[in-house]
C-alpha positions as CSV (number, residue, x, y, z in Angstrom):
1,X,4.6,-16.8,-12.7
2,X,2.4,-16.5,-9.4
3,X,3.7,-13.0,-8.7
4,X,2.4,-10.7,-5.7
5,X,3.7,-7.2,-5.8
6,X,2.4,-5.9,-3.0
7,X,1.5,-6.8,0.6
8,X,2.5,-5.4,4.0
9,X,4.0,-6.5,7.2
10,X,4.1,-5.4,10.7
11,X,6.2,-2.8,10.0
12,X,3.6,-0.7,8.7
13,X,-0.5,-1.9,9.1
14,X,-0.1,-5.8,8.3
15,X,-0.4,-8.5,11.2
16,X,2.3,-10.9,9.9
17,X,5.9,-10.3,10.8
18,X,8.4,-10.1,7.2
19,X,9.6,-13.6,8.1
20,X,5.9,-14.7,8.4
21,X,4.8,-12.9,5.6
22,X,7.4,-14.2,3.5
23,X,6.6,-18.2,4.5
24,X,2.7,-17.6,3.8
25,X,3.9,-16.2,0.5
26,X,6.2,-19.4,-0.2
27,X,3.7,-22.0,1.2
28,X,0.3,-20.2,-1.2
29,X,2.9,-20.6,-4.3
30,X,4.0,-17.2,-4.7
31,X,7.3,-17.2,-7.0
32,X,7.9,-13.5,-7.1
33,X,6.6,-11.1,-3.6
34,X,7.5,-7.8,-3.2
35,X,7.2,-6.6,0.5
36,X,5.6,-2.8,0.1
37,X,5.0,-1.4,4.5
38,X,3.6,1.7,3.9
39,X,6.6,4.6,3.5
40,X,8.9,2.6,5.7
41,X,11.8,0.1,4.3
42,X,13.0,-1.4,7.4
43,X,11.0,-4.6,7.0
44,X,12.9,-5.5,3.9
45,X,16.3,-7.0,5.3
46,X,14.3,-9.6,7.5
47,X,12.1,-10.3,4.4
48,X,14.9,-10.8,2.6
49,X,16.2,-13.4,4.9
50,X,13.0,-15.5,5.2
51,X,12.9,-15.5,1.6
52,X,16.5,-17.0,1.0
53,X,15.0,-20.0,3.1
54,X,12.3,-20.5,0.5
55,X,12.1,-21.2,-3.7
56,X,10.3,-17.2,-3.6
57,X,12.6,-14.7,-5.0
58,X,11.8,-11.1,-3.0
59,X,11.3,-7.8,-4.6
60,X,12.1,-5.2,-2.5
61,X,9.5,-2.4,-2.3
62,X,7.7,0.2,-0.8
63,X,4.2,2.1,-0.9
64,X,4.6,6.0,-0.9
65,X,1.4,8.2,0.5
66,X,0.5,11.1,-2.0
67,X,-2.0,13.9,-1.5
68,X,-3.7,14.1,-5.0
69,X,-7.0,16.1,-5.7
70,X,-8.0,16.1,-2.1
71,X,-7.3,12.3,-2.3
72,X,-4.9,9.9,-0.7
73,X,-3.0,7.9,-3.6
74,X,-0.7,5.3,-3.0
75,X,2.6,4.9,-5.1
76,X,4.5,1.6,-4.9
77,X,7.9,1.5,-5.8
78,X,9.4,-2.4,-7.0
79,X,12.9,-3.6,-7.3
80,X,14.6,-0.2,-5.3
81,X,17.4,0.0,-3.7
82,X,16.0,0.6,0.0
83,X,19.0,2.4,1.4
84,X,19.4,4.7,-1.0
85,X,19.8,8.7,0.8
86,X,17.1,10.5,-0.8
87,X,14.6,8.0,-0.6
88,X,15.2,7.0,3.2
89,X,15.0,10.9,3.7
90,X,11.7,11.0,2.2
91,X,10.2,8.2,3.7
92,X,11.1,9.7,7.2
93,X,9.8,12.9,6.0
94,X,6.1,11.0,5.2
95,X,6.3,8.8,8.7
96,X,6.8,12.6,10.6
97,X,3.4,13.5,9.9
98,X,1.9,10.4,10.9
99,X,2.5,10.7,14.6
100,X,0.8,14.1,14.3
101,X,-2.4,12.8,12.5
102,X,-3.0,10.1,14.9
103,X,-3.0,12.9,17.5
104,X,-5.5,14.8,15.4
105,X,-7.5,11.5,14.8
106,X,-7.8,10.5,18.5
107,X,-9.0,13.9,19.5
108,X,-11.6,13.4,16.7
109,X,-12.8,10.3,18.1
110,X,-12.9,11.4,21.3
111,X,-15.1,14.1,20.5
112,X,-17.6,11.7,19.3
113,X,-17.4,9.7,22.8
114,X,-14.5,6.8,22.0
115,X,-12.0,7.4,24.6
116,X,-8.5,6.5,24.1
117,X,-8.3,5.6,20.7
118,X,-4.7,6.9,20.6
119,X,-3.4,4.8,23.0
120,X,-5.2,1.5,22.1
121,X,-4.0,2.2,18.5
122,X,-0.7,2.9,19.5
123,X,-0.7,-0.5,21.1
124,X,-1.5,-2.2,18.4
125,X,1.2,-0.8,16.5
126,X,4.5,-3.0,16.2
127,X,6.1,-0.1,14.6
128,X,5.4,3.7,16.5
129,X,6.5,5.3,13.7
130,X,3.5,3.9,11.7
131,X,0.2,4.4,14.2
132,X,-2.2,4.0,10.9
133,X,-5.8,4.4,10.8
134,X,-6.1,0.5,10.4
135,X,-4.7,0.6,13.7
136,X,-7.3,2.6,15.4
137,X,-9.6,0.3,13.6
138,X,-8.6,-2.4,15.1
139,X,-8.7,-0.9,18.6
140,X,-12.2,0.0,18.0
141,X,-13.3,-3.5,17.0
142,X,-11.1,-4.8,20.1
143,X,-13.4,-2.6,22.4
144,X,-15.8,-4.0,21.4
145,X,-17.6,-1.0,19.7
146,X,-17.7,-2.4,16.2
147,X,-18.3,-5.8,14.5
148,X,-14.8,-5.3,12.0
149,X,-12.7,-2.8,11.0
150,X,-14.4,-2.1,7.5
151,X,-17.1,-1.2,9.8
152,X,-15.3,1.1,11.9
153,X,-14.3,3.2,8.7
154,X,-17.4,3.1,6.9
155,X,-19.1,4.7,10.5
156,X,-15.6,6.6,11.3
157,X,-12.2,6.8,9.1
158,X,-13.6,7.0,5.8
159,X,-13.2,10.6,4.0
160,X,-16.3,12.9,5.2
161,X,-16.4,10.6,8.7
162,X,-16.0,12.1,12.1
163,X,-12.5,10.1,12.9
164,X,-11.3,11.1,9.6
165,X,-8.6,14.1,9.4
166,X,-7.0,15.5,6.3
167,X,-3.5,15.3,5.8
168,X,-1.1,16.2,3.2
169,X,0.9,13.8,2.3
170,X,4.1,13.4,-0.3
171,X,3.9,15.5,-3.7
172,X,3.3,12.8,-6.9
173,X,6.1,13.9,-8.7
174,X,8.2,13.6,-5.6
175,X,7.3,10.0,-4.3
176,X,8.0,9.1,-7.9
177,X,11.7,11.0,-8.1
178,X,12.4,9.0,-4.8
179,X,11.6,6.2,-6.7
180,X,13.3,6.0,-9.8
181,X,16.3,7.6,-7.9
182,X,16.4,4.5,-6.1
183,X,16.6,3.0,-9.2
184,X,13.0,1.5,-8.7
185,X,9.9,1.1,-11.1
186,X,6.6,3.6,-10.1
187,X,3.4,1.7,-10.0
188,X,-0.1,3.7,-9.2
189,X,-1.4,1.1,-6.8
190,X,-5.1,0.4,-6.8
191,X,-6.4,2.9,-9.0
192,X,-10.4,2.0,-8.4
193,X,-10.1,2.6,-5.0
194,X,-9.6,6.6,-5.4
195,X,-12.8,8.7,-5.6
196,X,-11.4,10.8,-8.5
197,X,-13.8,12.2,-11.4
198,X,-12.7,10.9,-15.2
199,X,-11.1,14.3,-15.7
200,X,-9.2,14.0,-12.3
201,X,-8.0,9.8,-13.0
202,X,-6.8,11.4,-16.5
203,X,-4.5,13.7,-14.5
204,X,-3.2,11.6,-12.2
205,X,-2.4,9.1,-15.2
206,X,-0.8,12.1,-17.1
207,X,1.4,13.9,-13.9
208,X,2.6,9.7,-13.4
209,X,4.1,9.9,-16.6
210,X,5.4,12.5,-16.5
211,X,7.1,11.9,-13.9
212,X,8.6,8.7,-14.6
213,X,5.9,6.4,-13.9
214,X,6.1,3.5,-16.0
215,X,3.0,0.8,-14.2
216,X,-0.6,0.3,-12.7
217,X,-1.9,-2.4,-10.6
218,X,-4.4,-3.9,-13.1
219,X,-4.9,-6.7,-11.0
220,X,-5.7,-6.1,-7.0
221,X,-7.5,-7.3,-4.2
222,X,-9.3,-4.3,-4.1
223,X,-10.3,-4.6,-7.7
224,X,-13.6,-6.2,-9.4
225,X,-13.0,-7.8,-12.9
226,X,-15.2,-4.7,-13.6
227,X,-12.0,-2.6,-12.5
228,X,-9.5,-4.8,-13.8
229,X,-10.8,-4.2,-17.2
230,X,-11.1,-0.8,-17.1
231,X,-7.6,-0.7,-15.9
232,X,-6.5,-3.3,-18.2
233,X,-7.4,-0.5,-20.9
234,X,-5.7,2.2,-19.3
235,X,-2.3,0.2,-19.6
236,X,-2.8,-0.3,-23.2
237,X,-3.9,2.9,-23.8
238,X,-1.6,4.6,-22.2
239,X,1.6,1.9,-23.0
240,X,2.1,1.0,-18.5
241,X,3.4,-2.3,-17.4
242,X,0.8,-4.1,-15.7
243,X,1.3,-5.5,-12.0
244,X,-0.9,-8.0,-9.6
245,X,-1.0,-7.8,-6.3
246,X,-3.0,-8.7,-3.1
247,X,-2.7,-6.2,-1.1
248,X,-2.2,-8.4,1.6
249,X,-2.5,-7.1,5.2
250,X,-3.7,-10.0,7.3
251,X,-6.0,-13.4,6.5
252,X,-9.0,-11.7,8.2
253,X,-8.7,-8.1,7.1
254,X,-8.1,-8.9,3.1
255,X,-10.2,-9.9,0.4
256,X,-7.5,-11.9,-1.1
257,X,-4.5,-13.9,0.3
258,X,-0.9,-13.5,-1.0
259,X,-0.8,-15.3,-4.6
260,X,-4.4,-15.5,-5.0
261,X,-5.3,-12.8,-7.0
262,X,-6.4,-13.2,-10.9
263,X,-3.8,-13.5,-13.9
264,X,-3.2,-10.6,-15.4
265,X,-5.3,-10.3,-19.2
266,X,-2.6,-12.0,-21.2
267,X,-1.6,-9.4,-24.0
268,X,-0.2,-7.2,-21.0
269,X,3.0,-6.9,-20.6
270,X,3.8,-7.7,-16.7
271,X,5.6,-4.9,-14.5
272,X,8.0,-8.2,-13.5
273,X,9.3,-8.5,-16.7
274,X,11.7,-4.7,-16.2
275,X,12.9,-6.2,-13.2
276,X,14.6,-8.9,-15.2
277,X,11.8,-12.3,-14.6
């Protein structure tokens, strides 16, 4: 099965629509896509739509921001019901703090001499609920200041960077709970990408658990085969469902295009199979 478990849309920081995202899925042979916008659902009807169109089936997801250890952590939730109360509730409670950090961000970049960041991100932004830092990226690159957005946050939205502001995000345990109360599966997305010691990785793996969490992305477009086997081990060790993904945000901002990503090792057993493929 060529599944893809995670990719976004214009409705959060991709730059294909859910019906476009959906047909570049289809046509790159993806069997199995799950549309994940960062903490925001209202992609997934269109999605679903497009998808009925093509041989793909859809998965409908979401990625959840989490404040862990002084890090932002990313929780994706497959196969949830995406109008279920307590889970729209906390989504909107996550998107509420975004409008305020892009004000924070903006200020910082001004500081530092790039005027109107705010606004140029905010046009680049299908959905205003979800002004992202990839946004301001991409205004920055558009102004011509920067070559490409990994650029821009490697000189300014990277952690320790003068257009990066702290924010707290969603509690772990409580981006979980709105998960599995949506009768969804919890998956720690792209674990390599979080700059946690051992000790703090072990307790981010142990609080998932805990709360419910039953999946890692072993497989990413963020990951080297270094990091897929490392996490490869951590799902046997620690008896997680194993998910691949792309991470897919756009053809020129991602290192890997929907459905392109390595197998999964085969003695894993595949997040897809709970969700009844």
């Amino acid at each position: 099965m060529n599944a893809d478990l995670h990719c976004h849309s214009t409705v959060s920081d991709g730059w294909l629509s859910p019906t476009d995202v959906v047909r570049r899925a289809a046509a790159n042979g993806v069997t199995l896509l799950a549309l994940t916008d960062h903490d925001e659902v209202s992609g997934l009807d269109e999605a679903a739509a497009a998808a009925r169109e093509t041989e793909l089936e859809l998965v409908p997801g979401v990625e959840i921001s989490v404040s862990f250890c002084g890090e932002t952590v990313h929780i994706v939730g497959l196969g949830i019901d995406h109008r279920e109360a307590r889970l729209v509730a906390g989504l909107a409670q996550v998107r509420s703090g975004r409008s305020e950090r892009a004000v924070r961000m903006a200020q910082a970049l001004d500081a530092v001499g790039i005027r109107g960041a705010l606004e140029g991100a905010r046009a680049l932004a299908r959905n205003p609920e979800l002004v992202s830092r990839a946004h301001f990226a991409r205004h920055i690159v558009a102004s011509g200041l920067m070559p490409d957005v990994s650029t821009v946050f490697r000189h300014y939205l990277a952690k320790g960077k003068p257009g990066y502001v702290e924010h707290e995000w969603a509690r772990l345990e409580d981006a979980v709970g709105w998960i599995l109360g949506a009768g969804g599966i919890a998956v720690i997305a792209h674990p390599a990408r979080y700059r946690l010691s051992g000790a703090e990785m072990d307790s981010l793996f142990d609080r998932f658990i805990a709360a419910g969490g039953e999946a890692v992305e072993v497989v990413s477009g963020a990951h080297t085969p270094a990091d897929v086997s490392r996490f490869a081990n951590v799902a046997r060790g620690r008896g997680l469902l194993a998910s691949r993904a792309s991470d897919f945000h756009g053809e020129h901002e991602s290192a890997v295009d929907l459905g392109r990503c390595a197998p999964l090792p085969p003695d894993l057993t595949p997040v897809w199979s709970r969700l009844g493929y």
